[in-house]
LOKEGU-578608 format. One record per residue (C-alpha): residue number from 1; chain; x, y, z. Coordinates in nm, 2 decimals. Layout:
+-----+------+--------+--------+--------+
: pos : unit :     c1 :     c2 :     c3 :
+-----+------+--------+--------+--------+
: NUM :    A :      X :      Y :      Z :
...
+-----+------+--------+--------+--------+
//
This chain:
+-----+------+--------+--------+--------+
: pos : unit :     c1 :     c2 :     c3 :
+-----+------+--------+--------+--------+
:   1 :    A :  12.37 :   3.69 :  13.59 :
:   2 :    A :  12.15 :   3.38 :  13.59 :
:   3 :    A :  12.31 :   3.11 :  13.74 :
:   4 :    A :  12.25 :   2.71 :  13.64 :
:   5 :    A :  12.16 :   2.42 :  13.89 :
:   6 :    A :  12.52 :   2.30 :  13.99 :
:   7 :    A :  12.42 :   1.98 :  14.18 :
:   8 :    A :  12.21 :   1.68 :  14.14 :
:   9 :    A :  12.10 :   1.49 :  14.40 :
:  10 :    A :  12.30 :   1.10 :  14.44 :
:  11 :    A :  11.98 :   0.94 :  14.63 :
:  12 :    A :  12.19 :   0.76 :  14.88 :
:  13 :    A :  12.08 :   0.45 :  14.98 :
:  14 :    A :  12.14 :   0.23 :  15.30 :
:  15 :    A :  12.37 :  -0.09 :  15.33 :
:  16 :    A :  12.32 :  -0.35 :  15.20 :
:  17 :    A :  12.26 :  -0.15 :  14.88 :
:  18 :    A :  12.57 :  -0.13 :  14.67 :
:  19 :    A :  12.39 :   0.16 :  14.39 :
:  20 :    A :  12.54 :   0.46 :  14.67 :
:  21 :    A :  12.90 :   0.33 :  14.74 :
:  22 :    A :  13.07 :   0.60 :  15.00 :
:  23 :    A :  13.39 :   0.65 :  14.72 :
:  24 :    A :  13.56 :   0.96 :  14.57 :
:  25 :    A :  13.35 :   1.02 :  14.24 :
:  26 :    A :  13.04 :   1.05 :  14.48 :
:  27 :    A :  13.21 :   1.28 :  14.75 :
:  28 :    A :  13.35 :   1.48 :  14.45 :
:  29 :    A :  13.06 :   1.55 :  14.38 :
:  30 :    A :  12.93 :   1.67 :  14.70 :
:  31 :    A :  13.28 :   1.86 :  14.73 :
:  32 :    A :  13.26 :   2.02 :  14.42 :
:  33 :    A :  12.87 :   2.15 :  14.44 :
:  34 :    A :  12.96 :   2.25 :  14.80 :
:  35 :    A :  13.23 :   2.43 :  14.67 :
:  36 :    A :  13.04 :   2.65 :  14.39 :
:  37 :    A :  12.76 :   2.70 :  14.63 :
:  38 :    A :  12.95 :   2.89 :  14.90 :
:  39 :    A :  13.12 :   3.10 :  14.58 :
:  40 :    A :  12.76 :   3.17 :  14.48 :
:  41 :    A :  12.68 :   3.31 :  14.86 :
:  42 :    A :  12.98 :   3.49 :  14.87 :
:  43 :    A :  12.98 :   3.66 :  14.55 :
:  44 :    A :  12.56 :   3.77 :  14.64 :
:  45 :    A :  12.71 :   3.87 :  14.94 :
:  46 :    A :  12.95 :   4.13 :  14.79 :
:  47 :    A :  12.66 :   4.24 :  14.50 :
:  48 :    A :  12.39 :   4.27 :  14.70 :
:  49 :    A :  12.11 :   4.56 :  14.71 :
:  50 :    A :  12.16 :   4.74 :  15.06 :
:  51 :    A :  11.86 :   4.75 :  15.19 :
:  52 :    A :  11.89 :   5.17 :  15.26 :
:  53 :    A :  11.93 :   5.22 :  14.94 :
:  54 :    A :  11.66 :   4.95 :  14.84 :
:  55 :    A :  11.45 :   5.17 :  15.06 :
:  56 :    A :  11.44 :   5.49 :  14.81 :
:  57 :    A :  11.32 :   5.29 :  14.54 :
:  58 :    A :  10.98 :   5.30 :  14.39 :
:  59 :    A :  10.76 :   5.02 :  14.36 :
:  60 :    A :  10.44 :   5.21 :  14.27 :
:  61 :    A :  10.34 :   5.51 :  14.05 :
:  62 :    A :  10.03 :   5.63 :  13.99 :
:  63 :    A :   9.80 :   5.99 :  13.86 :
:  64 :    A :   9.46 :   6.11 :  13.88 :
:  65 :    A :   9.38 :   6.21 :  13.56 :
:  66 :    A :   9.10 :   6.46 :  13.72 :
:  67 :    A :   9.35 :   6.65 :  13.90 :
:  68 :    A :   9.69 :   6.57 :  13.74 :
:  69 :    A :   9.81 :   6.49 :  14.09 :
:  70 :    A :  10.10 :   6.21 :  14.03 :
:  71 :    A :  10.16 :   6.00 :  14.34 :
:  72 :    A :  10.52 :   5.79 :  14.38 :
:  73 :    A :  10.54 :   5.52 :  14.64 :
:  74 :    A :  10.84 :   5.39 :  14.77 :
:  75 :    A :  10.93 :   5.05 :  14.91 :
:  76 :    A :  10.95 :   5.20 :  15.25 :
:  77 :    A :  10.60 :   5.35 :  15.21 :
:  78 :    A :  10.68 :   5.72 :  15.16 :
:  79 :    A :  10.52 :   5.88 :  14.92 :
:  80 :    A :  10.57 :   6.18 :  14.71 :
:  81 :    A :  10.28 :   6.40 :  14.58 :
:  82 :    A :  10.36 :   6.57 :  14.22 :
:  83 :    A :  10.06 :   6.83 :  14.16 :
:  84 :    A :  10.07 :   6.89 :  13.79 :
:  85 :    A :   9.77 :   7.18 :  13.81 :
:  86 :    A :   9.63 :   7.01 :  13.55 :
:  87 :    A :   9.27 :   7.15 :  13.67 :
:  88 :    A :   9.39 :   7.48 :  13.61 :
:  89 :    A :   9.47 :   7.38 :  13.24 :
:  90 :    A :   9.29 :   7.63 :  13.01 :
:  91 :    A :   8.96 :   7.45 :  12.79 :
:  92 :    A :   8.79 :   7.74 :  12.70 :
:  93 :    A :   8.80 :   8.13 :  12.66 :
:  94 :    A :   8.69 :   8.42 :  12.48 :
:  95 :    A :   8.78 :   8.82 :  12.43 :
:  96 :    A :   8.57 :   9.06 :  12.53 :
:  97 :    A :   8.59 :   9.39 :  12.33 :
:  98 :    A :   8.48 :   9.59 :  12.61 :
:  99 :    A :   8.73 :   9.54 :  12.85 :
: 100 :    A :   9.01 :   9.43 :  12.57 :
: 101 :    A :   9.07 :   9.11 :  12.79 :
: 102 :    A :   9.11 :   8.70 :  12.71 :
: 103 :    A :   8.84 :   8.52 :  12.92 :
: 104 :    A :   8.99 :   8.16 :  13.00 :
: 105 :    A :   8.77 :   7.92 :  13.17 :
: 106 :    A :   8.95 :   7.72 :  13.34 :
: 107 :    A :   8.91 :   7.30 :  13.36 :
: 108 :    A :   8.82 :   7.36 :  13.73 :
: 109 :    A :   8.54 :   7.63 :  13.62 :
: 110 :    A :   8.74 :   7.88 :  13.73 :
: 111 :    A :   8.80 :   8.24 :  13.51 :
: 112 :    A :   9.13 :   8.45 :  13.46 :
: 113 :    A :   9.16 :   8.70 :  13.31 :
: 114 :    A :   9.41 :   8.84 :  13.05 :
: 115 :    A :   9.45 :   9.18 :  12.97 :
: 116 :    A :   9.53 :   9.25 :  12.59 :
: 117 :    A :   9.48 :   9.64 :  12.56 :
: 118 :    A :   9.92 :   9.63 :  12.59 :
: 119 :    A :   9.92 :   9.40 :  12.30 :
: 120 :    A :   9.72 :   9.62 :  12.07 :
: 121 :    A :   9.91 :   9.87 :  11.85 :
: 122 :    A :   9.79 :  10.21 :  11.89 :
: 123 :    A :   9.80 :  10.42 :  11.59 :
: 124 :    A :   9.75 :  10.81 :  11.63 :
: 125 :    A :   9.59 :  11.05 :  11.35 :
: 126 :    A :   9.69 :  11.41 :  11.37 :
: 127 :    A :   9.43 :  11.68 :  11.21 :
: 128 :    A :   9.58 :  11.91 :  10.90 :
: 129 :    A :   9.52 :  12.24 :  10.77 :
: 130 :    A :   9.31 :  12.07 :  10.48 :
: 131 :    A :   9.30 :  11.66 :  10.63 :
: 132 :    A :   9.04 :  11.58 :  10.96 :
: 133 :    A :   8.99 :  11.23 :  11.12 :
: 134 :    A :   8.65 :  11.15 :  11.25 :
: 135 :    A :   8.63 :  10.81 :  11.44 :
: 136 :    A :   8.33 :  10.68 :  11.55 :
: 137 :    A :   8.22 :  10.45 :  11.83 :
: 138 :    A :   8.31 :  10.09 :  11.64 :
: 139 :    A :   8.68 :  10.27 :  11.64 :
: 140 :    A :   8.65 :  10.30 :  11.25 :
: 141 :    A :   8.87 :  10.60 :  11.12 :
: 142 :    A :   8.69 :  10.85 :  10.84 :
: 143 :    A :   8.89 :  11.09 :  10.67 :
: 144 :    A :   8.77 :  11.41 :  10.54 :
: 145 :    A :   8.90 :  11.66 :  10.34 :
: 146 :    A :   8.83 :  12.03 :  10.53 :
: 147 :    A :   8.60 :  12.24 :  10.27 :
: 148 :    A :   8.76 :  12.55 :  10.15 :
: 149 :    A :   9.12 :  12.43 :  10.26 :
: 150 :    A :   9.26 :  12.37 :   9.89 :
: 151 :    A :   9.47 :  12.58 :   9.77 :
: 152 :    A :   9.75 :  12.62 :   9.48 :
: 153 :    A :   9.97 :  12.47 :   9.65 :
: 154 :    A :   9.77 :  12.11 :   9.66 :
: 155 :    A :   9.70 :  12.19 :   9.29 :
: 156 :    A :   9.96 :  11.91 :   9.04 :
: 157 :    A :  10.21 :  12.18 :   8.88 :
: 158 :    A :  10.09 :  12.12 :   8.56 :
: 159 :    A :   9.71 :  12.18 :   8.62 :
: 160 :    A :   9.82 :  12.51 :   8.80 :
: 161 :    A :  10.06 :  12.64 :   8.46 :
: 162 :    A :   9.77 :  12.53 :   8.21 :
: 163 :    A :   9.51 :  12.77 :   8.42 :
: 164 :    A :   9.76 :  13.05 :   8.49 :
: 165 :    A :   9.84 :  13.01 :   8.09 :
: 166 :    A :   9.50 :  13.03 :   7.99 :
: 167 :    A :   9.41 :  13.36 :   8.24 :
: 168 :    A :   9.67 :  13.54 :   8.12 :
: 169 :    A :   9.57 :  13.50 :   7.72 :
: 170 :    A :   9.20 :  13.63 :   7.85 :
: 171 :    A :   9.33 :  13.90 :   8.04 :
: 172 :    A :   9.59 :  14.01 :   7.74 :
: 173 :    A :   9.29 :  13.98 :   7.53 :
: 174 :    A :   9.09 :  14.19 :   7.72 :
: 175 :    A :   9.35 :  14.46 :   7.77 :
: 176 :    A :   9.42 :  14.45 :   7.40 :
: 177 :    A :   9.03 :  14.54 :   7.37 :
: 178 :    A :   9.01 :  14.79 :   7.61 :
: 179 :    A :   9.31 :  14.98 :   7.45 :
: 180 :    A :   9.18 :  14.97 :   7.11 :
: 181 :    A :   8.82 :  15.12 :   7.24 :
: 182 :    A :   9.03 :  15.38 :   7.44 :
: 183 :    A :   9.24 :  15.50 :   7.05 :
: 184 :    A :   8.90 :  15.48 :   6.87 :
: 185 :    A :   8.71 :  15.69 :   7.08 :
: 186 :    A :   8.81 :  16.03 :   6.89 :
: 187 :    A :   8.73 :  15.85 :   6.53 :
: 188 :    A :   8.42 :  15.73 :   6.46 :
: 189 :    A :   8.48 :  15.53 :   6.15 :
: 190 :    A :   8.81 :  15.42 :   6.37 :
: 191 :    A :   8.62 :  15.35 :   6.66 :
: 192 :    A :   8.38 :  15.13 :   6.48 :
: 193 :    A :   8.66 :  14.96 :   6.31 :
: 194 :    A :   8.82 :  14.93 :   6.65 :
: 195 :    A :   8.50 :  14.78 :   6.77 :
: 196 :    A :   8.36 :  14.58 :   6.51 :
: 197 :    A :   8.55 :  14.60 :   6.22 :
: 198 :    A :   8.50 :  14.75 :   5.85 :
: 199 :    A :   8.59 :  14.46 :   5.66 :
: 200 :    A :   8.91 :  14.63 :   5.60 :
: 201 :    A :   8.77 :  14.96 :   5.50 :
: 202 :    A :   8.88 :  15.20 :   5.74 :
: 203 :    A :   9.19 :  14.98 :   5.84 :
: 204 :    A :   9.35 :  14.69 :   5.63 :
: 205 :    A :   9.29 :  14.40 :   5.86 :
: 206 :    A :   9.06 :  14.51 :   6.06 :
: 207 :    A :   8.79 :  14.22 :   6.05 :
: 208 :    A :   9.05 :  14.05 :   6.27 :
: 209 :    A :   9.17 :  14.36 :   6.50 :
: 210 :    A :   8.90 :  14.47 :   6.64 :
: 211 :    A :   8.72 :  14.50 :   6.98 :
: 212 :    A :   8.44 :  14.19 :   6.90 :
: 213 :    A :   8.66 :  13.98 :   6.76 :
: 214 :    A :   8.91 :  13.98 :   7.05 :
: 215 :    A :   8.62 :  13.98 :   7.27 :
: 216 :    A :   8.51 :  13.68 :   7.10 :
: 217 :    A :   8.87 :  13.53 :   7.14 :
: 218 :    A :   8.83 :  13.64 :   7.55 :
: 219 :    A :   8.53 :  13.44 :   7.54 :
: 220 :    A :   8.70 :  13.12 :   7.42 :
: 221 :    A :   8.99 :  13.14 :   7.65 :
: 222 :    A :   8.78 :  13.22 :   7.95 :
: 223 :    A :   8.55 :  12.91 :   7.84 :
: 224 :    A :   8.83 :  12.69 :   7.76 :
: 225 :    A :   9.00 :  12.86 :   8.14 :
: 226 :    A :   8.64 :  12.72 :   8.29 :
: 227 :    A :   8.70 :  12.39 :   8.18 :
: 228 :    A :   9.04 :  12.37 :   8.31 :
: 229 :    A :   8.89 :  12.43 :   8.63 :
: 230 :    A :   8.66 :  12.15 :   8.58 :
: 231 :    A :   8.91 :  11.92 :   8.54 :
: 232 :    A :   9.08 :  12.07 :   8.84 :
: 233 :    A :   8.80 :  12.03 :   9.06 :
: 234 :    A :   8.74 :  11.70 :   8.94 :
: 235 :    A :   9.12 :  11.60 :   8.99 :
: 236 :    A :   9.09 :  11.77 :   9.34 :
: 237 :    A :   8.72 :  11.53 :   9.40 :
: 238 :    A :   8.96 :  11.24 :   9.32 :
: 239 :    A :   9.26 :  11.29 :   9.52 :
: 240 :    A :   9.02 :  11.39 :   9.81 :
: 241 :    A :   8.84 :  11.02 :   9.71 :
: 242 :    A :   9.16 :  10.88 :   9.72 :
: 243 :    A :   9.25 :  10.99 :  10.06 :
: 244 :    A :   8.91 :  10.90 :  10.18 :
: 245 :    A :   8.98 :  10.59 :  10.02 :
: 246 :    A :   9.33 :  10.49 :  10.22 :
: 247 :    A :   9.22 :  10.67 :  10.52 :
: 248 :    A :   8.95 :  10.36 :  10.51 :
: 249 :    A :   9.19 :  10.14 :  10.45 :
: 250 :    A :   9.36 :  10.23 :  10.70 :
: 251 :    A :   9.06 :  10.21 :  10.94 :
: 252 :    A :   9.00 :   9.87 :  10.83 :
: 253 :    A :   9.34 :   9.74 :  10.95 :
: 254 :    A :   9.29 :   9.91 :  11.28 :
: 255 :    A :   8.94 :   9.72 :  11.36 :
: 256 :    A :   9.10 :   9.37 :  11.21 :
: 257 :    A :   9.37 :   9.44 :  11.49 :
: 258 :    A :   9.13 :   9.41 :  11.75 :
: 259 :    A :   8.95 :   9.08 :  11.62 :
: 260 :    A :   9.17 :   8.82 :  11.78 :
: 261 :    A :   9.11 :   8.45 :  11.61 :
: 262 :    A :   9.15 :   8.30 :  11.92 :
: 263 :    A :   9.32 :   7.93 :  11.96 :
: 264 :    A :   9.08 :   7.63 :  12.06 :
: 265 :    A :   9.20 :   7.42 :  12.37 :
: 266 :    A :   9.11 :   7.09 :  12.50 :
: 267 :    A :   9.24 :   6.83 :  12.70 :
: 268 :    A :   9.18 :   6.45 :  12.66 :
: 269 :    A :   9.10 :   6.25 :  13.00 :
: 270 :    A :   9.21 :   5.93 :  12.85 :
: 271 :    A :   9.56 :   6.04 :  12.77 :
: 272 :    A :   9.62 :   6.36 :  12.99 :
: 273 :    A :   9.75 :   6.53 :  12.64 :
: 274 :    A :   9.66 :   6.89 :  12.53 :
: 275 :    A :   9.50 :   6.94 :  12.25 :
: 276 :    A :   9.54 :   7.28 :  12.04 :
: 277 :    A :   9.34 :   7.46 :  11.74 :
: 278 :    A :   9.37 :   7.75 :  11.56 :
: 279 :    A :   9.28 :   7.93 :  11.19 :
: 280 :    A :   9.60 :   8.08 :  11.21 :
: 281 :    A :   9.92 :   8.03 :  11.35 :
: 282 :    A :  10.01 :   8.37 :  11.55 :
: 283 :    A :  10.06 :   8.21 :  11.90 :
: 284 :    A :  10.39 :   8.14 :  12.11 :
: 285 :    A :  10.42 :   7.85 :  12.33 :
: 286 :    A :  10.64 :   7.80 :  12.59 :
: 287 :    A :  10.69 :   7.59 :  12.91 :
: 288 :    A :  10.79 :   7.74 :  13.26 :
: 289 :    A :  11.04 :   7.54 :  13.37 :
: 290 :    A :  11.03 :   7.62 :  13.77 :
: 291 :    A :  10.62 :   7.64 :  13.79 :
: 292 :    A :  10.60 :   7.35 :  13.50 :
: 293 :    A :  10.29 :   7.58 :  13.31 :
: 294 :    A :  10.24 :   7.58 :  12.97 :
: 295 :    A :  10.26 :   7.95 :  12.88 :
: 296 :    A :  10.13 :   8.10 :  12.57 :
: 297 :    A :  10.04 :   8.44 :  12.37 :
: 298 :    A :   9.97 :   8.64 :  12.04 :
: 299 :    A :  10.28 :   8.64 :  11.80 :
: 300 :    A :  10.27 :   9.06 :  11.73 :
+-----+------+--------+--------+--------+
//
């Protein structure tokens, strides 16, 4: 606490001067300031800084914002050296895709390394009986559909019927016609009925049963089977487009995983702070506690 001025001074002045008398209000006085005086000493006394202890405090503090290095004096001159490492702060760095490392520069100049190839996911593509994977020296990933290696079985079910369908109305057909050439071939007039047709003169109907016109029906269906298998080939084309297509996509993803949109560090002299920036967010910070480094990676 601050403590007050307890005495003023009386002046005493020599006989025959009568402005000092020697009496009890003035040696009250005296009395009573001695009194709260020697209080005063003995209470410091009791309160007082021990000068050991005293001896651990600091009286200076200062840092080299080069270095980091913090230096605390105390008021009996020791001194104790703090070495942030801030020289061995990061302020630069950069991947190389060769070696799959993070290139920090260091303030100091110095490099470190930072091996990422554990980071990276690493996808595997297996060859099929109809499916190959081609990947070339950028690490993009081509799929390709092996010639010859589609069969029914890859074929939509209803695609397969409508062919199947149509195959077996040609070869009915056919079979019908090769039967009524076979009863005909005894009977001229029956034959040519058979074959071409009378108009219904040798057999009622005949302009419809007979060898041409079934032939002519065989045609149809085995046109109409042809473009059935048009449109399967085309549907094949596309679903071999389509897995071209995702197996591209796929490919894509693979190469963006190994472009890293590396963080921006800096630190500012004036204020020893570190300053951070990214595009993206996909980094985790961290401080080590016992070493006192600011730790940091990719968020995977």
């Amino acid at each position: 606490m601050a403590y007050q001025k307890t005495y003023a001074r009386i002046n005493w002045e020599n006989y025959p001067s009568d402005k000092t008398p020697l009496n009890e209000d003035n040696l009250n006085k005296v009395d009573v300031a001695t009194n709260e005086i020697d209080d005063r000493v003995i209470h410091l006394d009791l309160n007082k800084l021990d000068k050991t202890e005293a001896a651990d405090f600091i009286k200076d503090f200062t840092i080299d914002k080069m270095t980091g290095v913090i230096t605390v004096t105390r008021y009996n001159n020791t001194q104790i050296v703090i070495d942030t490492a801030l020289e061995k702060i990061a302020v630069n760095f950069k991947y190389d895709a060769e070696t799959q490392k993070l290139v920090l520069t260091l303030d100091n100049g110095e490099m470190q390394y930072i091996d990422l190839a554990s980071l990276i996911t690493q996808f595997e593509f297996l060859d099929s009986d109809t499916i190959e994977f081609i990947v070339d020296t950028d690490g993009k990933v081509t799929a390709k559909v092996i010639e010859g290696s589609i069969s029914e079985k890859h074929l939509r079910p209803d695609y397969l019927a409508d062919i199947k369908v149509e195959s077996a109305k040609a070869e009915a057909s056919a079979k019908a016609a090769e039967q009524s050439a076979t009863n005909s071939s005894n009977f001229a007039d029956l034959s040519k009925s058979w074959a071409v047709g009378t108009e219904g003169t040798v057999r009622e109907g005949d302009e419809t049963d007979n060898s041409k016109y079934y032939s002519e029906q065989s045609k149809a269906s085995s046109e109409q089977a042809g473009q059935y298998v048009v449109q399967v080939e085309q549907k094949t084309q596309q679903a071999i487009d389509d897995i071209e297509q995702k197996g591209n996509e796929i490919a894509d993803k693979i190469e963006n995983a190994y472009e890293v949109n590396a963080p921006e560090f800096q630190v500012d002299l004036e204020t020893g702070c570190l300053m951070f920036r990214a595009e993206d967010y996909r980094y985790d910070f961290q401080v080590n506690r016992e070493t006192g480094c600011l730790e940091w990676g990719l968020s995977i």
